[in-house]
N, C-alpha and C positions, 0 to 999 in steps of 0.2 A: 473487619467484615469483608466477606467476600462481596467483589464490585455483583457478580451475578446472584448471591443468595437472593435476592429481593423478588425473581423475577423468574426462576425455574419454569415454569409452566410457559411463558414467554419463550426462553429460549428452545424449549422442543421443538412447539409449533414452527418456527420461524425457519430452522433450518433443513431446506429442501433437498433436493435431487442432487449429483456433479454436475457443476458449472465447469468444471476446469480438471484434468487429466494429466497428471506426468508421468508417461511410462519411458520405465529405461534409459533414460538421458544420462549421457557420459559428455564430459566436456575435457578439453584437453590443450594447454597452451603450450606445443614443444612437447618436452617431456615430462611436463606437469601435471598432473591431473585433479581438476579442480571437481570433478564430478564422475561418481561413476556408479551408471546401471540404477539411477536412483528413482523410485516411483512413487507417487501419491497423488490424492486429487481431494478436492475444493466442492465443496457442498455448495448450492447457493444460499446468501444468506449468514452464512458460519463464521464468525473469527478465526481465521487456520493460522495456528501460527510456526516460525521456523525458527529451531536454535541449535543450538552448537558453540563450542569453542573456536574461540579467534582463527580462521583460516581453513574454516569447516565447510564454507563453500554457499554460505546463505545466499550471500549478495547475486554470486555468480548463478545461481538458482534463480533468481528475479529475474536476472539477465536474461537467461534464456526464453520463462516466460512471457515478458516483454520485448525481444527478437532484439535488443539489443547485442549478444550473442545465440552462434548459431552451434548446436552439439554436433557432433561426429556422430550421433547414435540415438536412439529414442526418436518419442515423438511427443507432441502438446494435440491433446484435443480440448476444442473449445467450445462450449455451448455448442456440440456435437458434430463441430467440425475437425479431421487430423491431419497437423501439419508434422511435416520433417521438422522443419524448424519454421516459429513465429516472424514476422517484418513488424519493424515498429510503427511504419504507419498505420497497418493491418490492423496492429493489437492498439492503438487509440484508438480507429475507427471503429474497431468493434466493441469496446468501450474498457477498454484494458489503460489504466492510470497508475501513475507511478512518485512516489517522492525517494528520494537520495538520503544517501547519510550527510552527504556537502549540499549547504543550501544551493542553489543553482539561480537564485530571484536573481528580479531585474534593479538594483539597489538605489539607483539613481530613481525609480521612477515609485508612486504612489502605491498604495496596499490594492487599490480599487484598479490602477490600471493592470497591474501583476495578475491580479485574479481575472480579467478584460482577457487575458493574453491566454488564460487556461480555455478560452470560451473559441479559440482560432478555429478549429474543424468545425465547431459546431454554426459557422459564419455564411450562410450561404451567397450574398452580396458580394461581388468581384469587389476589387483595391478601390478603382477608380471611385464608385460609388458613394465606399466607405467613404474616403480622403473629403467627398464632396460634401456628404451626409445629405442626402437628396431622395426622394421619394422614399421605394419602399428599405434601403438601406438606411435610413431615417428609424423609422419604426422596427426595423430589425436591431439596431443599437440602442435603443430606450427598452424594449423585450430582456438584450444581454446582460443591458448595467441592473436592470430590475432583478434578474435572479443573482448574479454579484452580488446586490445588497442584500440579499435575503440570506447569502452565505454568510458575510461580514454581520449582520445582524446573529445568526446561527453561532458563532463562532465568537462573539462578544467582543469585536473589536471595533463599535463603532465609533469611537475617539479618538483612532488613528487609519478612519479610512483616507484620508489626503495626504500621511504622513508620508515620506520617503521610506521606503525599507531599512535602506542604508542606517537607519537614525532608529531601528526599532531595536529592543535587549534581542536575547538571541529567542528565550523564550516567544515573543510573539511572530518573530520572523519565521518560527518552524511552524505557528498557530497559519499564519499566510501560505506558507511553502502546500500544509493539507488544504486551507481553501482553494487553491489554484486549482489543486486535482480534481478537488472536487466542482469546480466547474467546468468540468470537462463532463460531468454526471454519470460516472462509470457505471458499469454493474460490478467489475472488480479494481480492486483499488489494494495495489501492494505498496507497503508501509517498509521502508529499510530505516530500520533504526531512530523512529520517530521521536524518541525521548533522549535522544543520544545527549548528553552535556547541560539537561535539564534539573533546576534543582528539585528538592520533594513535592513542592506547591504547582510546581510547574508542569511533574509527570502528573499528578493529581490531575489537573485539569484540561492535559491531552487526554489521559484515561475515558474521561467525561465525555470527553469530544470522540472519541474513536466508540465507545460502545455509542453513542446517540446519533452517529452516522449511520452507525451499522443496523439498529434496533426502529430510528425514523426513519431513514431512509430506505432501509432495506439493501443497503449494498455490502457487498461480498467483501471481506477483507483478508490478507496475508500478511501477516507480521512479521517481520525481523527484528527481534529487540533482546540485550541481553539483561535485563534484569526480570529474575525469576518468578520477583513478586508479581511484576505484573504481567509476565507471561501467564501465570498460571491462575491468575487473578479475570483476564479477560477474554483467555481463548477457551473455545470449544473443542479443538481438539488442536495437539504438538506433532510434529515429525522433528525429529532430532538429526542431525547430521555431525560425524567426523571424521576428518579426512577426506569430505567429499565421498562420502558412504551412508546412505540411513542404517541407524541401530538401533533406530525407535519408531513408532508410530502411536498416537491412540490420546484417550481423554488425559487432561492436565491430571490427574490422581495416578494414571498408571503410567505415566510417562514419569513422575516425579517414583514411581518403585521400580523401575525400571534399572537391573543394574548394572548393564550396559551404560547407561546414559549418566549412573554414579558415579563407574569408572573413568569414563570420558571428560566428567568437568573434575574428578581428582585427578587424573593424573596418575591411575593407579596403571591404563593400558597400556602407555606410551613411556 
């Protein structure tokens, strides 16, 4: 069954106005070009998501998004503001969150303090205070770990909130890697390959996890993922990319008749 049949009327309402804008971005390493001339934009609210064949430019699309890289061309408008190119501090501040295809956690350290550490901007108390935990830096840390736990409770991992990352299967460590970001409480929240190396029980239950952030919470999401079923299982709308070119855009049903997009994952273009 489809993850969305249950709830059709739910998803109309929900999805709003662009939050998010990409026109014309070209991006270019030397004389590579990992992006070019490429445009779409992000509902708020919506599951958007991005696929392509191996080297089609996803990742590097997030990149620019999140100002991690910067294009030679285009621009990002964001909840109505437009940059040349986005700065990463920028895009956290304004509440732009991110996970990796490589985990990136702190493996030495516990589930609750890793999720601690996605809450850093949202920290108003200088160093000193924290170190001290004294007055209102006091109560500003008992407020942080209280929503922590509410994600870890969220998230169903309360049997390994002390555990060390290091020690968790791979599956709960990517379950951590989304609590992180999500304690940072985005409005948009791009996802690279979240189910990457997960077994079927596994995607199953990010599935769960990614529509009930987006459906409870209300936050915006972009997805990078390359299994079909569940692209086309959770998103509201695909933009396809190959070669760093879009050759698609539109609902998971016309993007799957799409045959542009046939061609591109046969192998009939290239």
């Amino acid at each position: 069954m489809n993850l969305r049949d249950a709830e059709p009327a739910t998803v109309a309402r929900r999805v709003g106005d662009v939050i998010l804008a990409v026109e014309g971005v070209s991006l270019a390493f030397g004389g590579v070009k990992a992006l070019t001339d490429v445009s779409f934009d992000v509902r708020e609210h919506e599951v958007r998501a991005i696929i392509g064949p191996n080297g089609a430019g996803k990742s590097s699309m997030l990149n620019v998004i999140n100002g991690v890289y910067r294009p030679q061309a285009g621009q990002i408008t964001y909840r109505g503001t437009k940059r040349s190119a986005m700065e990463p501090h920028i895009a956290a501040r304004a509440g732009i969150a991110r996970t990796f295809q490589s985990l990136a956690l702190f493996k030495g350290m516990s589930v609750l303090d890793n999720m601690l550490a996605g809450r850093t901007l949202l920290m108003k108390s200088n160093i000193f205070l924290q170190a001290l935990r004294i007055g209102p830096a006091l109560a500003e840390e008992t407020e942080h770990r209280k929503r922590v736990e509410d994600i870890i409770d969220f998230l169903e991992i309360q049997h390994v909130r002390k555990t060390p990352v290091g020690r968790l299967p791979y599956g709960l460590q990517k379950r951590v890697d989304l609590g992180r970001a999500l304690a940072a409480e985005p409005k948009v929240l791009l996802l690279d390959e979240p189910m990457a190396g997960m077994n079927v029980e596994e995607k199953q239950d990010m599935c769960r996890f990614i529509l009930d952030v987006n459906d409870e919470f209300g936050t915006t999401i972009v997805l990078i993922e390359h299994d079909m079923g569940v692209v086309m299982d959770l998103s509201d709308r695909v933009v396809v990319l190959d070669y760093g070119r879009k050759i698609a855009d539109g609902t998971p049903d016309e993007v799957r008749a799409n045959q542009a997009v046939i061609d591109a994952y046969l192998g009939v273009k290239h």
